[in-house]
C-alpha positions in Angstrom: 0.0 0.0 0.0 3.2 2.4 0.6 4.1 1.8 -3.0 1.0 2.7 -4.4 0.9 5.9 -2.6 4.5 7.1 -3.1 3.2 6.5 -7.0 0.5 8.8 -6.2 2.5 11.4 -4.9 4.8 11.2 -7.5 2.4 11.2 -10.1 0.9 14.3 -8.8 3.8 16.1 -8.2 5.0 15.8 -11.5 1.5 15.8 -13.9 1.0 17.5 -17.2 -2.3 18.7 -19.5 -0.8 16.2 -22.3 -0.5 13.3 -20.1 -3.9 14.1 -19.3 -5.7 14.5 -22.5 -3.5 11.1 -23.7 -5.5 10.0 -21.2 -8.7 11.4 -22.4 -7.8 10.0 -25.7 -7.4 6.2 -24.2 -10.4 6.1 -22.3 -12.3 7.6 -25.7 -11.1 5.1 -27.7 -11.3 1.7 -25.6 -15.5 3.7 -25.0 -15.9 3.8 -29.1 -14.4 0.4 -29.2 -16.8 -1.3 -26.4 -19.6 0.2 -28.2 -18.2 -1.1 -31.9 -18.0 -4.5 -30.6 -22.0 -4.0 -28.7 -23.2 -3.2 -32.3 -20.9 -5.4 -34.5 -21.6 -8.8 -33.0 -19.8 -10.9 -36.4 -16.7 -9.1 -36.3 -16.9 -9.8 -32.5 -16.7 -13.6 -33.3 -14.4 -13.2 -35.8 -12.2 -11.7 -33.7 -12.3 -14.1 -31.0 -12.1 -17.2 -33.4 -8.8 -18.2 -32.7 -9.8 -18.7 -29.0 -12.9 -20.6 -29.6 -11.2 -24.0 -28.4 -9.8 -22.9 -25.5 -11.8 -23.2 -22.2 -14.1 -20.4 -21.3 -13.9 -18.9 -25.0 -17.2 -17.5 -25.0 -17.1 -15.8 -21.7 -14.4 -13.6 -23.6 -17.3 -12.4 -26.1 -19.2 -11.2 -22.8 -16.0 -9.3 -21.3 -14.8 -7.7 -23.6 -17.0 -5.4 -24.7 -18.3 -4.3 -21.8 -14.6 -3.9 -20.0 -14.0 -1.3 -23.3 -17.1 0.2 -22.4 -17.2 0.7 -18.7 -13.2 1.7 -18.4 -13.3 4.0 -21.2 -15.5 5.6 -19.4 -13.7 5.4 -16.0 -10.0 6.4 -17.3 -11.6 9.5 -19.3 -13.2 10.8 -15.9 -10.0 9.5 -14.3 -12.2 7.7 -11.9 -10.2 4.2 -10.5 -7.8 4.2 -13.6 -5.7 1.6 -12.4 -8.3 -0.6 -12.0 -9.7 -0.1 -15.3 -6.7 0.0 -17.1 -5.7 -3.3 -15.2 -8.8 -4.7 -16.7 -8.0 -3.9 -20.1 -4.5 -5.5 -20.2 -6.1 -9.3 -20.3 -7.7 -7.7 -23.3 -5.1 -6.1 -25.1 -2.5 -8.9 -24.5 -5.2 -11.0 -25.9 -5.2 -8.7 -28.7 -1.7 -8.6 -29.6 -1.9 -12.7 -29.8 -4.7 -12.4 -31.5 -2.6 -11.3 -34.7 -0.1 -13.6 -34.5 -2.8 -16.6 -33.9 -5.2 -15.7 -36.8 -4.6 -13.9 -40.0 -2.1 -10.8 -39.6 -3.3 -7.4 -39.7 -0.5 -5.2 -38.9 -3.0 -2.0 -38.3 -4.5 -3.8 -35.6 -1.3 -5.0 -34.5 -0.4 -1.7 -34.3 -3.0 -0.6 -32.6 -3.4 -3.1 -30.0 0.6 -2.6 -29.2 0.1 1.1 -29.0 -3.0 0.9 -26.5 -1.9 -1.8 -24.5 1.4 0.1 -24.0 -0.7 3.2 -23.2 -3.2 1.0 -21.0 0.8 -0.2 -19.1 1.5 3.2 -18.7 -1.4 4.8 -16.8 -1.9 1.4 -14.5 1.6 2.9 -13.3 1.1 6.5 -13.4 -2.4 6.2 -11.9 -5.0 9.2 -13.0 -3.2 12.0 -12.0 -4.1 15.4 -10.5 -6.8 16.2 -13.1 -9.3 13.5 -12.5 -12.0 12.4 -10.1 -9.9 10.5 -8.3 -7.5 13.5 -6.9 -10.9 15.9 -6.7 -12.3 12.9 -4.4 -9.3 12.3 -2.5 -9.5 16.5 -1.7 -12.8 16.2 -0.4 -11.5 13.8 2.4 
């Protein structure tokens, strides 16, 4: 618990608008993609092909999109970022596999890489002064 709040302190001692609005810009983006995969259900299961054989392949279908959903929303208000971003990493990892397992597509690739480094990032760094997570801890 001393670790995580050294983090914090360092974090807030040492925050920045652009870190912020790349933070914005993640939690945007994994919102747009939860609601893509809510309204596209076939690329949903094409996506998740390679992992149909593996135990509990389906419950991925029902995670996913809802873990894009809900964090993106929670990292753009900054509210329990680590948590969220720790619940994208599964996620992205399996994203990043995903390419390599099934047909290459070096955009998503990309993509995925990016994020999921991104996601890395902020599960350190935590939210930082300019979210609902410092304005909460104020209020105490």
């Amino acid at each position: 618990m001393g670790t995580v709040k050294s983090l914090n302190k360092w974090a807030n001692a040492h925050t920045y608008y652009p870190l912020d609005l790349i933070r914005v810009a993640l939690g945007i983006f994994l919102f747009y993609k939860g609601v893509e995969f809510m309204t596209n259900h076939e690329q949903m299961a094409v996506m998740v092909r390679p992992f149909e054989e593996m135990p509990g392949g389906m419950i991925l279908l029902h995670y996913i999109a809802p873990a894009h959903f809900v964090g993106g929303f929670l990292i753009v208000v900054g509210l329990l970022t680590r948590w969220a971003a720790a619940a994208q990493l599964p996620i992205l990892i399996g994203a990043v596999l995903t390419n390599f397992m099934g047909e290459m597509n070096t955009t998503n690739l990309v993509l995925a890489t990016i994020t999921l480094l991104v996601c890395i990032f902020f599960f350190i760094y935590g939210s930082g002064k300019h979210s609902a997570d410092y304005y909460l801890k104020m209020q105490q």
